[in-house]
C-alpha positions as CSV (number, residue, x, y, z in Angstrom):
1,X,195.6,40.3,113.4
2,X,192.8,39.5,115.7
3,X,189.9,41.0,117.7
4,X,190.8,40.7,121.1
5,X,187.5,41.5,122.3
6,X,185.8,38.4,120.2
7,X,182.8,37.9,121.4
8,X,181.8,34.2,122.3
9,X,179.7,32.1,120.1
10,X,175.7,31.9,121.4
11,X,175.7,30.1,124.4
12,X,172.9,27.3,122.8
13,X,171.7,26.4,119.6
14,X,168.7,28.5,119.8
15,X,169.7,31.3,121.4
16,X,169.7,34.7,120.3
17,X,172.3,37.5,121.9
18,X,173.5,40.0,119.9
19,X,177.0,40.9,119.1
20,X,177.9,43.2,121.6
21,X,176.3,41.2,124.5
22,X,178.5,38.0,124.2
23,X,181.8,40.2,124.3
24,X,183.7,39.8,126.8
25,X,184.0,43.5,127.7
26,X,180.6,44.7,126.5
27,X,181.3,48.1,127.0
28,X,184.0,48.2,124.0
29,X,183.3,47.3,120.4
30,X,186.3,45.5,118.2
31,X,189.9,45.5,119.6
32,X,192.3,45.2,116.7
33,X,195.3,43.3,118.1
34,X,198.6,42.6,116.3
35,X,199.1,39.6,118.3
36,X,202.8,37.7,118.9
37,X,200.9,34.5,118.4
38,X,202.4,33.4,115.0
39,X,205.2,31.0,113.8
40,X,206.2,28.9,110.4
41,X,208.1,26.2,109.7
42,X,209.9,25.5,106.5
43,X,211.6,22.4,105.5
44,X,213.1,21.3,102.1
45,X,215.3,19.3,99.6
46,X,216.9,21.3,97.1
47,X,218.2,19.7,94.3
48,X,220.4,21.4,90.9
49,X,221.9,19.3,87.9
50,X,223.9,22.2,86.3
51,X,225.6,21.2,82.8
52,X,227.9,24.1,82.0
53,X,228.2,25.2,78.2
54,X,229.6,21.5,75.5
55,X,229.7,22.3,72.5
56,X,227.2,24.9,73.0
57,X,225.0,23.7,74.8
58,X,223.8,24.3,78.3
59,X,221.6,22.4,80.7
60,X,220.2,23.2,84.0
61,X,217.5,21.2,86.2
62,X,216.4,22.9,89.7
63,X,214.4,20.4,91.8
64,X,212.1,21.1,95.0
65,X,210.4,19.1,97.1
66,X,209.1,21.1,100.7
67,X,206.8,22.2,103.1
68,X,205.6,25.0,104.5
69,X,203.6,25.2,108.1
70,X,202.7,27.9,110.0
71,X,199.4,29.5,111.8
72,X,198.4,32.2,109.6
73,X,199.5,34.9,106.8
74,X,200.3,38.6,106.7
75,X,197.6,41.2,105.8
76,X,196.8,41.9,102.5
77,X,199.4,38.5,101.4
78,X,197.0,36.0,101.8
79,X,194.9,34.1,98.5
80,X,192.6,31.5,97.9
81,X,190.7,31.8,101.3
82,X,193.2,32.1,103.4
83,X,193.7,35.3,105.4
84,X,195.7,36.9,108.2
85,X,192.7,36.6,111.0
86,X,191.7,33.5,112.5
87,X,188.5,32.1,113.3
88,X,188.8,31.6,116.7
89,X,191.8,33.6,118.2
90,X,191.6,31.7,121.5
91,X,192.6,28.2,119.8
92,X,195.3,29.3,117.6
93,X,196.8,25.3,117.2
94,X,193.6,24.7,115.2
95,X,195.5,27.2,112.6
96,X,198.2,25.1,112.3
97,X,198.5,24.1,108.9
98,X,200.4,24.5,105.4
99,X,201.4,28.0,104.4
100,X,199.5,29.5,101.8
101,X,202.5,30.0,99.5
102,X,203.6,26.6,99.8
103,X,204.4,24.4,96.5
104,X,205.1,21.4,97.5
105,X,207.0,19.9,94.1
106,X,208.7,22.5,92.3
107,X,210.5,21.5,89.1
108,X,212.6,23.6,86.4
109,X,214.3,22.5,83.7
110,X,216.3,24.8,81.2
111,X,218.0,24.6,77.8
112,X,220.1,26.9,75.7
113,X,221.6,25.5,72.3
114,X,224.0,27.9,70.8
115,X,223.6,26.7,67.0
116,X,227.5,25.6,66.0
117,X,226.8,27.8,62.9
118,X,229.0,30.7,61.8
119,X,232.2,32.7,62.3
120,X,234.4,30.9,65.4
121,X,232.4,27.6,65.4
122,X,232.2,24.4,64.4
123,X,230.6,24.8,60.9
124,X,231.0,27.9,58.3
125,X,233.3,29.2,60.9
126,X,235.5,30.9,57.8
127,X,232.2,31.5,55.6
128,X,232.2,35.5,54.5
129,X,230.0,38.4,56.1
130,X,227.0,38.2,54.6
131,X,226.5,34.1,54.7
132,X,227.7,34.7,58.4
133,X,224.7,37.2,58.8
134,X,222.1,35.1,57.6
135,X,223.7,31.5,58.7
136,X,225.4,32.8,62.3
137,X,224.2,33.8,65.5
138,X,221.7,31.4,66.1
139,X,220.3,30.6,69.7
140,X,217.0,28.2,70.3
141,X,215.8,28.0,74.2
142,X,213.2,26.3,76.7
143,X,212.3,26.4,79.8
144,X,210.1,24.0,81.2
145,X,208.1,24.5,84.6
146,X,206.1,21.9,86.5
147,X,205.1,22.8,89.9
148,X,202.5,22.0,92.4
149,X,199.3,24.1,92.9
150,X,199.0,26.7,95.9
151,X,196.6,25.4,99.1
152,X,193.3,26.5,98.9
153,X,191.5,27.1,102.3
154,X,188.0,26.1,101.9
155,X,185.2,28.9,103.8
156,X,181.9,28.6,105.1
157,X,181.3,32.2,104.7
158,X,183.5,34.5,102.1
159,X,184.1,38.0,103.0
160,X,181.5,40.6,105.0
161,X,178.6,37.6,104.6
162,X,178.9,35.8,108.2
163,X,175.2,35.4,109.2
164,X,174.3,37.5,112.6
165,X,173.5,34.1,115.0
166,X,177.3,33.7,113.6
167,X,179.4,36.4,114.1
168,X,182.3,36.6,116.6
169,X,183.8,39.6,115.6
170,X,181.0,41.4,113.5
171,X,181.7,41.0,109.7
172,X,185.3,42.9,110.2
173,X,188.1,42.9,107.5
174,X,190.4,40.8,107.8
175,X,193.0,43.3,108.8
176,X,190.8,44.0,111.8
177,X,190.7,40.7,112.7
178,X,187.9,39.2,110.7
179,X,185.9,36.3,110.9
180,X,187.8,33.3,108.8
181,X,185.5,30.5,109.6
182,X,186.1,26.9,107.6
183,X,183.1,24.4,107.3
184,X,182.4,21.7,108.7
185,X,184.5,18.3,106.9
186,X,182.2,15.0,107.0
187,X,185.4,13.1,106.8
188,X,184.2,12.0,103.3
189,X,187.1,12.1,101.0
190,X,187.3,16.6,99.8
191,X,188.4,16.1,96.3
192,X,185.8,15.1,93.6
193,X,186.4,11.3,92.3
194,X,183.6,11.1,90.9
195,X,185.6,11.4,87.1
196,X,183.4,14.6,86.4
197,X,184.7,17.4,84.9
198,X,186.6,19.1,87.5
199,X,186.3,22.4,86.2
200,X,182.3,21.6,87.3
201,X,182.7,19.9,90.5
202,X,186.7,20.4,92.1
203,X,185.0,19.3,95.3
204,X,183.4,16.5,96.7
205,X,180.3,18.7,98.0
206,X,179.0,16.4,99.9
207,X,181.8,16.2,102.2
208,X,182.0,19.8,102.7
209,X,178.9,21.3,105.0
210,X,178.0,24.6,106.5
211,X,177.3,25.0,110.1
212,X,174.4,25.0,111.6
213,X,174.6,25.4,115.0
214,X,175.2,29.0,116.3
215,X,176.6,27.6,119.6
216,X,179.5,25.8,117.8
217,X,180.1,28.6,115.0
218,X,183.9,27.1,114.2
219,X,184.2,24.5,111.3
220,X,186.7,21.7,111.8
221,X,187.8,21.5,107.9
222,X,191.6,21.9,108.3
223,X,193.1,25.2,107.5
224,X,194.9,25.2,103.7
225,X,193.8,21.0,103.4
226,X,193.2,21.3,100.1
227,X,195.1,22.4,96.6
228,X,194.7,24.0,93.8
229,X,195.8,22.6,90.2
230,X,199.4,22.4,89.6
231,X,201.1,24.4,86.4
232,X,203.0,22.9,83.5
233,X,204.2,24.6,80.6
234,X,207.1,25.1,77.9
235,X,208.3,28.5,77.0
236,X,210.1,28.3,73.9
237,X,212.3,30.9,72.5
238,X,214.7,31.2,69.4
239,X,217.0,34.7,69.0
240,X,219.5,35.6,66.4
241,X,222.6,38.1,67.0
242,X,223.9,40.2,64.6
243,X,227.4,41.8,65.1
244,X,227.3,45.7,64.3
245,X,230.2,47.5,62.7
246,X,231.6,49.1,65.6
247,X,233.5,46.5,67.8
248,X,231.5,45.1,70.9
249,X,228.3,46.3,69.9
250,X,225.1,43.6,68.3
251,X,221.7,43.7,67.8
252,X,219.6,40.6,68.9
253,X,217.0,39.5,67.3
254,X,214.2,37.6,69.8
255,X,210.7,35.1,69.3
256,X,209.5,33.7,72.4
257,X,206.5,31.9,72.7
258,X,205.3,32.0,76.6
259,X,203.2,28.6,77.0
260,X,204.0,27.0,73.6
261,X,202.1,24.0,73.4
262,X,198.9,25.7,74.8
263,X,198.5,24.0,77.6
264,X,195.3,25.0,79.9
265,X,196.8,25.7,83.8
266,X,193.3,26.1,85.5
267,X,193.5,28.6,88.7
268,X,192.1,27.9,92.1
269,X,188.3,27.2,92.0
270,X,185.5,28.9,94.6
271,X,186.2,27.9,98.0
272,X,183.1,29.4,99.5
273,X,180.6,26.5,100.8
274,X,178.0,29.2,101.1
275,X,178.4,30.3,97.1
276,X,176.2,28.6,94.5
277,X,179.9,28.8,92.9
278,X,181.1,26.2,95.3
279,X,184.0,23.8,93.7
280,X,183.6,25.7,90.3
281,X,187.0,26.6,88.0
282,X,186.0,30.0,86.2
283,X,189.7,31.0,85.0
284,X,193.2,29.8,84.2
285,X,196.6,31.4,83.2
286,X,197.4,32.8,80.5
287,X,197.2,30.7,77.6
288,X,199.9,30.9,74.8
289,X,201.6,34.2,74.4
290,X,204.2,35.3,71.6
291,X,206.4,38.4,71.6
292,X,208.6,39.7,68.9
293,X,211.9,42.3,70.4
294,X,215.5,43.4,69.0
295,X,218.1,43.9,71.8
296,X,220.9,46.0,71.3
297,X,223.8,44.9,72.8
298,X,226.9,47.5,73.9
């Protein structure tokens, strides 16, 4: 979405016209456009090691590796700064960049043991009833994910906040076609590698500057350049069936721990140059999470 009746930035540094008079048709306010301008571009290498049930056991390993391009997202299916209106409508290649969903490594790996325990397996498999009960059914799981973080698209100015001199559109949502402007990149390396604690400083502030000219209102940071922490974590989960009387019926029994070993996943820090919260981390995904359930099978 755009306006396609952006008005064009003050014509020099000092000047001081308002809004309406730098329009191209100054009679008209805002003209929300859903503009053919878009395209994407997805490439990728899928990879799956799939070992079927041995001795009950069962292995599977999904790989990833891609990239995502395209020139901006859908309304209302954008995050981490990035948002379905450009900053300047009438250069839409300076758009270009990674897709917001993008992940560029995605990596799954899954196990299922079925213990060899109990009635029609390997061990105890002519053990009575009630040591069956106890001794039989026995399942363990994990599931490990690693992927890459999502692409954070650093702002100069976050949501209804673009100073007056500024404004090309007039502080519009982004489903109008509001401002996205980017900052201004030094060419300074974006990421902090300083060894603080990123959670503090996620960006090399330094490299990453406002605008200050009116005239030239458009930042030259990339669009998406940047990413957010990746995510790693073990879900763990061990179940125990139990055969009911009637034939083809069981109740399972089912612990799953969600994040086992704890493991902090930060989230994407503030991407707003013009917030004192600049570079800062203030959450992360959930952190370990159990859940007890029976399942009754039919």
């Amino acid at each position: 979405m755009v306006d396609y009746n952006q008005a064009l930035p003050q014509p020099t540094s000092t000047s001081n016209l308002s809004l309406q008079a730098r329009r191209p048709y100054a009679a008209a306010g805002a003209v929300t456009c859903f503009c053919a301008v878009g395209f994407s571009n997805y490439n990728g290498l899928q990879t799956k090691i799939d070992k079927r049930t041995s001795n009950g056991l069962t292995f599977v390993n999904a790989f990833t590796y891609s990239h995502a391009i395209d020139n901006g997202d859908q309304s209302l299916d954008f995050s981490n700064g990035d948002q379905a209106s450009p900053q300047n409508f009438r250069d839409m290649k300076d758009e270009k960049g990674t897709s917001n969903y993008d992940r560029k490594f995605v990596d799954i790996i899954s196990v299922i043991y079925d213990l060899p325990v109990g009635h029609g397996r390997r061990y105890l498999a002519n053990s009575s009833r009630a040591v069956d009960t106890v001794l039989g059914g026995w399942e363990i799981s994990a599931i490990n994910t690693a992927e890459s973080g999502l692409p954070i698209n650093l702002r100069a100015w976050s949501g209804l906040n673009v100073p007056t001199a500024f404004q090309t559109v007039g502080n519009l949502n982004d489903w109008r076609g509001g401002e996205t402007y980017r900052p201004m990149c030094t060419g300074a390396p974006l990421r902090n590698t300083t060894g603080a604690d990123m959670t503090l400083a996620y960006f090399n502030t330094a490299a990453v500057l406002l605008q200050t000219d009116p005239s030239n209102p458009f930042g030259n940071c990339g669009r998406n350049n940047l990413r957010a922490p990746g995510l790693n974590q073990i879900d763990l989960g061990i179940f125990k069936s139990f055969p009911l009387f009637r034939e083809g019926m069981g109740l399972q029994f089912r612990a799953e721990l969600f994040n086992a070993l704890n493991h902090t996943n930060f989230q994407a820090p503030n991407g707003d140059r013009a917030n004192s919260a600049f570079g800062v981390i203030t959450s992360s995904f959930p952190a370990r999470i159990g859940q007890l359930a029976l399942k009754l099978v039919w």
